[in-house]
Backbone as CSV, one residue per row, in Angstrom:
resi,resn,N_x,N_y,N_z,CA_x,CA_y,CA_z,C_x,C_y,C_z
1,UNK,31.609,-11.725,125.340,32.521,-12.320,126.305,31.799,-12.385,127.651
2,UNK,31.663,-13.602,128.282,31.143,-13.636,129.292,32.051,-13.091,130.704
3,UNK,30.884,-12.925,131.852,31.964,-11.876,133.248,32.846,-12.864,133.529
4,UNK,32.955,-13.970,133.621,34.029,-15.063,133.966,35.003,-14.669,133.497
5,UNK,35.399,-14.461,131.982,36.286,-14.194,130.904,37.117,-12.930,131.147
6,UNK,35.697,-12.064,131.587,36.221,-10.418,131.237,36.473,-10.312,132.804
7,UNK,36.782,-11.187,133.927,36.820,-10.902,135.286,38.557,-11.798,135.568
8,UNK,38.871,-12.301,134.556,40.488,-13.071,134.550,40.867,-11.702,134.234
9,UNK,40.841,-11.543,132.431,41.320,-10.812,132.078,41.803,-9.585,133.131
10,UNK,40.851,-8.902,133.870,41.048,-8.169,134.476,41.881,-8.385,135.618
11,UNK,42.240,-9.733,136.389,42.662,-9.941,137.402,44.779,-10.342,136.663
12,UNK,44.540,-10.243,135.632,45.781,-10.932,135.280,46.402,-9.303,135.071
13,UNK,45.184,-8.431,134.751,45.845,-7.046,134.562,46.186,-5.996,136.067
14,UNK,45.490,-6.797,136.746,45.969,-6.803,137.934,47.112,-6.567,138.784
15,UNK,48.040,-6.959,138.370,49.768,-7.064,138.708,50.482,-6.178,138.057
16,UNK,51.151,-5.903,138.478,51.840,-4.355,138.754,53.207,-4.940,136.869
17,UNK,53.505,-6.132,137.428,54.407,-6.800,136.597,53.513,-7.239,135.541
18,UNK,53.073,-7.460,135.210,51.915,-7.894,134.027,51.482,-6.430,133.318
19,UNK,51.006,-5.542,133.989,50.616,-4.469,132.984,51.826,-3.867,132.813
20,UNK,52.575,-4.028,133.598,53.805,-2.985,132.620,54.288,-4.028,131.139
21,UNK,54.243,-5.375,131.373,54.332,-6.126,130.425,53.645,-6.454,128.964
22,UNK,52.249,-6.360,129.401,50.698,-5.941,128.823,50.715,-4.532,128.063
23,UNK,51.150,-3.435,128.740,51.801,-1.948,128.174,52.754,-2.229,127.274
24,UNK,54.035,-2.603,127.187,54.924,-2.909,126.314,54.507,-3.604,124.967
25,UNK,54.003,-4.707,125.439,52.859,-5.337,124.305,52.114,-4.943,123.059
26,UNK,50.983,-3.808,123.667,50.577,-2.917,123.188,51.268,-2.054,122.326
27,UNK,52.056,-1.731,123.141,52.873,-0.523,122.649,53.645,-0.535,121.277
28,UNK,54.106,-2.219,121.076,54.649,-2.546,119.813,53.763,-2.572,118.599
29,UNK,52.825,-2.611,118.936,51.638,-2.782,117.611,51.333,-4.206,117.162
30,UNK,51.130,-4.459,115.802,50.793,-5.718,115.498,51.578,-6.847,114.899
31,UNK,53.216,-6.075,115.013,54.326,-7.236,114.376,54.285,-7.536,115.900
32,UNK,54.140,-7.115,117.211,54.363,-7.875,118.233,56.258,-7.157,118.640
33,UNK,56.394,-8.091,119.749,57.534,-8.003,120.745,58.378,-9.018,120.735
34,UNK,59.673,-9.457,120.472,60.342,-10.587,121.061,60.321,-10.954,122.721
35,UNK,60.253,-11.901,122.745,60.209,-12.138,124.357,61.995,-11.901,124.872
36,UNK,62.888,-11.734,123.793,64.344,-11.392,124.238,64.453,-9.965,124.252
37,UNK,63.467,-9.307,123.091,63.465,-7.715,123.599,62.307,-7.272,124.675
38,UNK,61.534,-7.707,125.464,60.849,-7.349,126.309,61.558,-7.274,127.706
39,UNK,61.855,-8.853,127.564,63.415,-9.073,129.165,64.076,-7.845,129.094
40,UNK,65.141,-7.324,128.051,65.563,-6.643,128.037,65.086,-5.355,128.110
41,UNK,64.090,-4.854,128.090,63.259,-3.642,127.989,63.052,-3.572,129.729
42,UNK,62.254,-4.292,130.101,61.849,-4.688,131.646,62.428,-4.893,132.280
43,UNK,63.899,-5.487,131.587,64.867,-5.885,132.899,64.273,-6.933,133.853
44,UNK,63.623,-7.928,133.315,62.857,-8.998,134.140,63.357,-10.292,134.244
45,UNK,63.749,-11.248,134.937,64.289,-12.638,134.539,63.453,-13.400,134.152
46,UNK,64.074,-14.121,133.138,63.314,-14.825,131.952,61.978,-15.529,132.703
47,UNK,62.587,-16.149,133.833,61.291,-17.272,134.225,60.104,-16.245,135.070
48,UNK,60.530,-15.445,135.299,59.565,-14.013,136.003,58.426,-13.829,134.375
49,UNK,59.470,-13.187,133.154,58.710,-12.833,132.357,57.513,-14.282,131.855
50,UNK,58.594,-15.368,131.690,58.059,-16.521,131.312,56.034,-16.805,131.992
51,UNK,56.580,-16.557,133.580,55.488,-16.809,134.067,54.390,-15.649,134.198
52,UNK,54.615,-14.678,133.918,53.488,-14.097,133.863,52.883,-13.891,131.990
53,UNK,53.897,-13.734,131.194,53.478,-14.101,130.128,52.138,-15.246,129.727
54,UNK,52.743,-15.825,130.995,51.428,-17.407,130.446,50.202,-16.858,131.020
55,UNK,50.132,-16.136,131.822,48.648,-15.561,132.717,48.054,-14.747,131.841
56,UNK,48.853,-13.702,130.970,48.586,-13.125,129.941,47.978,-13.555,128.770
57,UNK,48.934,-14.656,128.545,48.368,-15.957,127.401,46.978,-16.082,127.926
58,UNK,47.155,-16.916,129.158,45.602,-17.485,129.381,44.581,-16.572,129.721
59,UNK,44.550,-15.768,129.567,43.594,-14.815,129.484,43.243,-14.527,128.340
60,UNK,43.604,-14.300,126.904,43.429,-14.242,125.840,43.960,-12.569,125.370
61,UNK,44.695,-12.291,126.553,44.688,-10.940,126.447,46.642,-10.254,125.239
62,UNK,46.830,-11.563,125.027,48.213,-11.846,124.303,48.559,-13.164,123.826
63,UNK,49.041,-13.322,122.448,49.299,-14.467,121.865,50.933,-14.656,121.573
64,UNK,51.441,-15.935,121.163,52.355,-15.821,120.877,52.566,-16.572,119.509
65,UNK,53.962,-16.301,119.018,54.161,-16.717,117.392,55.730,-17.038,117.536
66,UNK,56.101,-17.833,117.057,57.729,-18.452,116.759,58.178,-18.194,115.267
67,UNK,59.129,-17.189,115.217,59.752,-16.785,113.813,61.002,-17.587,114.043
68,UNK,61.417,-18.817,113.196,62.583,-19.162,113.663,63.076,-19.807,115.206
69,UNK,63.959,-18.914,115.370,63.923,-19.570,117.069,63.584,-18.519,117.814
70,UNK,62.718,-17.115,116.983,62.714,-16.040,118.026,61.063,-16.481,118.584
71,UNK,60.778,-15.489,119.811,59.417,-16.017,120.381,59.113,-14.531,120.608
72,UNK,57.684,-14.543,119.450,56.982,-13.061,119.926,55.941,-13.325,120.133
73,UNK,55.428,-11.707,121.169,54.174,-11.462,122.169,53.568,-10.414,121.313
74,UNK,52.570,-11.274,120.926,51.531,-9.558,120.284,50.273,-9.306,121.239
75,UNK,49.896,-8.411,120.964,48.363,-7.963,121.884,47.067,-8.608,120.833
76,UNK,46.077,-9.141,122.030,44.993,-9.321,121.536,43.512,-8.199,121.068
77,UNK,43.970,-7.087,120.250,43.416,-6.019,120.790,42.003,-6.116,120.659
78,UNK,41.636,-7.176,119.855,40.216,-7.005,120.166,39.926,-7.873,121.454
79,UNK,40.393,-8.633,122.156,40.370,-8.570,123.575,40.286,-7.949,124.340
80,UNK,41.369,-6.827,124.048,41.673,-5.575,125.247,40.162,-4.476,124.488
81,UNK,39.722,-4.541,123.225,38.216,-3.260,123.275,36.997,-4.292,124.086
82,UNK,37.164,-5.646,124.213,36.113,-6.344,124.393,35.977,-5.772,126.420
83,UNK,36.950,-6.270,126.356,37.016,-5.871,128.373,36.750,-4.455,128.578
84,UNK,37.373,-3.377,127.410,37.415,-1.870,127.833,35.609,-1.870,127.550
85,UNK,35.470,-2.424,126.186,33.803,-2.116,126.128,32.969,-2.753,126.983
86,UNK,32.905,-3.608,127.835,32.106,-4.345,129.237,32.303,-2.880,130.006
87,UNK,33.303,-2.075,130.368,33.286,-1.466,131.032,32.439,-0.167,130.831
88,UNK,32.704,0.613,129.741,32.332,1.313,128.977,30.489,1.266,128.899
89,UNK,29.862,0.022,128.186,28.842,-0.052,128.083,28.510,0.011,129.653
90,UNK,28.443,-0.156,130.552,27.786,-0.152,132.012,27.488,1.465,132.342
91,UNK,28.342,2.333,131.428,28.777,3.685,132.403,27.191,4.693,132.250
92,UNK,26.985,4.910,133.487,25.367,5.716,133.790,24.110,5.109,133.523
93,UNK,24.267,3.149,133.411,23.301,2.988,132.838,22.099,2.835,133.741
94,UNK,22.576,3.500,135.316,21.348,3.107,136.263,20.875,4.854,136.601
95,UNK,21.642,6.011,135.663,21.472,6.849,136.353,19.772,7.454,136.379
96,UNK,19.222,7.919,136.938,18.241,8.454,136.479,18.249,9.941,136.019
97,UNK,17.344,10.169,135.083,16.725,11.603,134.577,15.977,12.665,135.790
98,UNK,17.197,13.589,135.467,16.228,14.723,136.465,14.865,14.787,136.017
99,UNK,13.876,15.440,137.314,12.380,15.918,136.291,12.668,16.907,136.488
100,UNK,12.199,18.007,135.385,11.855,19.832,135.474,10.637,20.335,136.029
């Protein structure tokens, strides 16, 4: 994933309203969330959830699926190890070695 990619992602996780949204997400696993039980979970108005949902979308960091007329949010989790591992791989890689 290039820094462009992994530098949205991060900015969409950004918002205080998005990661608690992004958290919930997660939190359901891999059948995903209704977007009528998330409102209700968050207590958010629809076009609030609506619009940050799509920042989420466009980031790749959450997809969505239509069962019927319901509308669910699952997590992209190999999205979310791809951004955690950009971070991850960087950690001490400039440190230097004591000499004895």
């Amino acid at each position: 994933m290039d820094i462009e990619t992994i530098a949205k992602a991060l900015k969409e996780l950004g918002h205080p309203t998005r990661l608690m949204i992004y958290k919930s997400v997660v939190r359901a696993g891999y059948q995903g969330i209704a977007v009528g039980g998330l409102q209700e979970k968050l207590a958010i108005p629809g076009s609030t959830l609506s619009h940050h949902v799509s920042g989420l979308v466009s980031a790749g960091l959450i997809s969505q699926r239509r069962e019927g007329r319901t509308l669910f949010c699952t997590a992209e989790y190999d999205t979310l190890q791809t951004v955690i591992g950009f971070l991850q791989d960087e950690c001490c890689a400039d440190e230097q070695t004591p000499t004895v």
